[in-house]
N, C-alpha and C positions, 0 to 999 in steps of 0.2 A: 504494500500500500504506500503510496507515495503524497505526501501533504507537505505544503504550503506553510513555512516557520514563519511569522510573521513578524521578521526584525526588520522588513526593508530591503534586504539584499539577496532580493529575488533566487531564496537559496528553497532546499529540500529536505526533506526525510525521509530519505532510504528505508522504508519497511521490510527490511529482509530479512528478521530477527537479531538485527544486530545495529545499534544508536550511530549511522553515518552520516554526515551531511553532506552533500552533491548541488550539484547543478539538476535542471531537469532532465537534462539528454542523458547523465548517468541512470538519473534513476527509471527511466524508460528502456524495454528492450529498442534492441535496435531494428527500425523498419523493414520487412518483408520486401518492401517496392519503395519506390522513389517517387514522388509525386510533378511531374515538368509541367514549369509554368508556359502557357502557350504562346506563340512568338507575336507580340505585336503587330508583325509584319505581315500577317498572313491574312488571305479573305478567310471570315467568320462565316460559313454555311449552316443554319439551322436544316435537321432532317425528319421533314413532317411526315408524320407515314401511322400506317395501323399497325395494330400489334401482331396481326397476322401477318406480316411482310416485314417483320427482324430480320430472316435470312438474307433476305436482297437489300436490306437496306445495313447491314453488317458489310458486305463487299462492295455496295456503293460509297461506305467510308474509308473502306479501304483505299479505294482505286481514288477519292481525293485526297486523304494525307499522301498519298504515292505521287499525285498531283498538286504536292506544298500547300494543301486547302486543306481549311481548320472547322472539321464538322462537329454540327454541334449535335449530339447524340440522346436521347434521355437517358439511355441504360448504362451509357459510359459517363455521364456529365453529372448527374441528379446520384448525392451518395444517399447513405442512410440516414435517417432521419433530417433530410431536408425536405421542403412541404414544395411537393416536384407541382404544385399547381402555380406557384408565385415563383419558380424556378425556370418554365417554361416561358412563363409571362416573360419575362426579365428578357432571357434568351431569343424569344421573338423580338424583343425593341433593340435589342444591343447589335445580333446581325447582320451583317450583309446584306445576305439574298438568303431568301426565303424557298427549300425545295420540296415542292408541294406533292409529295410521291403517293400516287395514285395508283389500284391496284383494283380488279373486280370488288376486292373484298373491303378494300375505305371506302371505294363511291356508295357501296350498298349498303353499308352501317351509319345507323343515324350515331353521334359522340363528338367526341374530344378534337379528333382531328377536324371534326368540322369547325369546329369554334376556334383552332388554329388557325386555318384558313383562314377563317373572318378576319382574325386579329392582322393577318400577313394581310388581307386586301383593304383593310382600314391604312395600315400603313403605306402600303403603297399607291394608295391616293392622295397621300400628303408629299410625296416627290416626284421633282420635277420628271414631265418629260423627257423620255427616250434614256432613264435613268433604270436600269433593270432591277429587279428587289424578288418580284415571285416568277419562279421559274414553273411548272407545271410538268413533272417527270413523269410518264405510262411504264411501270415497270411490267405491264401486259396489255393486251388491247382493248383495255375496259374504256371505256364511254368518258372523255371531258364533262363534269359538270359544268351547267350553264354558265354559272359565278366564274367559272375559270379560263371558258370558250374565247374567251378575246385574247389571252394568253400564247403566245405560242408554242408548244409544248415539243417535250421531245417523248420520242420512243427508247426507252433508256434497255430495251429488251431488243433492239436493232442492232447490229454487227457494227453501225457507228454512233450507237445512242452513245457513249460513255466520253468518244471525242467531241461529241454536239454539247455533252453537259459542260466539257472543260472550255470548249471556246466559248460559250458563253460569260463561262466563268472569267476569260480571258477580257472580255468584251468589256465586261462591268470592271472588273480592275483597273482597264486604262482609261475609263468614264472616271472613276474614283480617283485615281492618280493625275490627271486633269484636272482635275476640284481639288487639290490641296491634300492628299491622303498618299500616303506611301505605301504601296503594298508589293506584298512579291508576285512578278505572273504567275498564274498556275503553269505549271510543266508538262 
């Protein structure tokens, strides 16, 4: 057990059955993993999707960190005991662009991702013109909903879906870096 001596000098109590005082990284084992802060520099991609379509959207973040693009994930982003409804929220206003990954099984469930969307299509009516923010990704050939239809989407299940989602991704980085934003190309 590890406690807080309360003289000021940010010191510890080694509970190991034996009276030692430490720092706190003594009295902590030492981490399993490492935790890396994410680069600055990098486009921020939120990945809006159902929960039936983890697998595709697991290799879809793959293939952008491979592509220097910093997705933003719920399973990997949202730890434990964070309240992942104001963690989302957060995450949709801080992002980039917005990928709206669409699947038989999100168009046809009423939920969360809908109300995602809404939040990505609120914001991207508050920026400017020919500024890209929601992308609309088919990771099979389920149906555009209407709210999205004006969007131009891609086929992210196409032999060139995964280079159409990086040039775009390409596209908005040098809109962004034109207005005052340093970012790295995707690759």
């Amino acid at each position: 057990m590890t406690k807080q001596i309360d003289d000021g000098l940010d010191r510890y109590w080694l509970g190991q059955g034996r009276k030692r005082y430490g720092s706190l990284s003594e009295a902590l084992p030492p981490p399993r993993f490492t935790v890396q802060q994410r680069k600055a520099d990098r486009l921020l991609a939120f990945l809006c999707h159902a929960s039936e379509d983890k697998l595709a959207i697991r290799t879809l973040r793959q293939y952008l960190i491979s592509a220097s693009v910093t997705p933003w994930f719920d399973e990997e982003d949202i730890v434990p005991g964070q309240m992942w409804e104001s963690e989302i929220n957060e995450a949709i206003a801080r992002c980039h662009v917005f990928l709206a990954c669409l699947s038989a099984q999100s168009v046809a469930k009423s939920g969360y991702v809908q109300l995602e969307v809404q939040k990505a299509l609120d914001r991207a009516m508050k920026l400017p013109p020919g500024r890209i923010f929601l992308i609309p990704v088919r990771l099979d050939a389920c149906q555009i909903p209407d709210v999205l239809a004006r969007f131009q989407w891609v086929d992210y299940f196409a032999d060139d879906g995964a280079h159409k989602v990086v040039r775009a991704l390409r596209e908005l980085v040098h809109y962004l870096n034109q207005h005052d934003m340093s970012l790295v190309e995707p690759g």
